[in-house]
N, C-alpha and C positions, 0 to 999 in steps of 0.2 A: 568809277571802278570798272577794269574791264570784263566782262561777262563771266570770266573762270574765279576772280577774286585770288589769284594765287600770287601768296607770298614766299614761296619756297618751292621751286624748282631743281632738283637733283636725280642723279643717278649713281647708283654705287656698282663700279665693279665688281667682278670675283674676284677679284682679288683686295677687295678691301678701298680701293681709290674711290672717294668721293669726285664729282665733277659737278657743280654748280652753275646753272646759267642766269645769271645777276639781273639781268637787262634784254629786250628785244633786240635781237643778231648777236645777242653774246655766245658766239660759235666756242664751245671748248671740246677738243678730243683729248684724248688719250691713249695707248696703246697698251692691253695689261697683258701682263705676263703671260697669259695662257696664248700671245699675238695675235688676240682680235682688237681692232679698233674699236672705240665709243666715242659717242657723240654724245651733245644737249646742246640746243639754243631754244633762242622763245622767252626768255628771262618769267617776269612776269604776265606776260602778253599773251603768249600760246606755249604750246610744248612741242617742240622735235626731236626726236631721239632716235638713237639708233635703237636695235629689236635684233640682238644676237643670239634674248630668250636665256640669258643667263644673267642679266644684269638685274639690280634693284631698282624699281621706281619708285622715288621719294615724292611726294607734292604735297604742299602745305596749304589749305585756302584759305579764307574768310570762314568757314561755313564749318571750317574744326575748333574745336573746343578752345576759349582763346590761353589756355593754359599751355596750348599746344603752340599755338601761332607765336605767343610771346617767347618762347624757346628757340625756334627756327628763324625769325624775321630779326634782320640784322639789318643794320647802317652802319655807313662807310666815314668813319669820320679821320680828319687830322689833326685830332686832339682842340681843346679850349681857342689855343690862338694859329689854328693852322698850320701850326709849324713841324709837326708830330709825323712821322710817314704812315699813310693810310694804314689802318686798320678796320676792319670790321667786330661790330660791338652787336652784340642780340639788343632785342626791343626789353624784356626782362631785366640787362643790367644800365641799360639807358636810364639815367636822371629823369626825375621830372620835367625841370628844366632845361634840357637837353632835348628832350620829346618837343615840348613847348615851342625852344626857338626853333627847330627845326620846321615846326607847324605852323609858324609865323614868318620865316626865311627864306625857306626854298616854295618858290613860285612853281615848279615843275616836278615837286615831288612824284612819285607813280600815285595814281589812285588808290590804290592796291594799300600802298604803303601808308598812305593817311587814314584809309580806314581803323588800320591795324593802330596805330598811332593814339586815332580818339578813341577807339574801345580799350587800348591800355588804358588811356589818362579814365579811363570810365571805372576802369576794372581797381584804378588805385585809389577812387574817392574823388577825384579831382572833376569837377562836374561844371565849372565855371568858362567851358568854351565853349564860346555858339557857333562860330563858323565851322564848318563841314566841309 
């Protein structure tokens, strides 16, 4: 896990546009209507953002309530056999089984994201997996 534990990273403009930064160097700006520019990158790794001092900052860790975390922490999937165009799905409406392969499949999930992952399967009864 890396040291912030952050599973949700955002910022809301004034004017309402969320920007999300997914991943380390996932650079996204924006330009909102009032024509200040905004930034986020840092995914779950660190935080950079712009500071125009009107915008919201969202962060989601480890360390909030996992009622909290299951609502904001999302995967990216394409559908059962791959073939689905990417979406993003919260950890809340993720299967079990879904949780599961994922935690057994992806060799490079984030840290971040496997924690959240086994305290779900914790949080739903499911107590049967040892690896970490």
């Amino acid at each position: 896990m890396s040291e912030s534990g952050i599973v949700y990273s955002a910022i809301k403009t004034p004017d309402g546009t969320i920007l999300q930064s997914r991943h380390r160097h996932d650079y996204q700006t924006y330009t909102d209507k009032n024509g200040k520019e905004y930034m986020i990158d840092g995914g779950l790794d660190y935080i950079r953002s712009s500071d125009n001092g009107d915008e919201e900052y969202i962060t989601i860790t480890l360390n909030h309530d996992h009622n909290i975390v299951r609502e904001y922490t999302t995967w990216g999937t394409y559908g059962i056999y791959g073939d689905e165009p990417l979406r993003y799905i919260t950890l809340k409406d993720m299967t079990t089984e879904h949780i599961e392969a994922v935690l057994d499949n992806v060799r490079n999930i984030h840290p971040n994201l496997r924690a959240a992952f086994l305290n779900e399967l914790e949080y739903r009864g499911v107590y049967d997996r040892i690896d970490t």
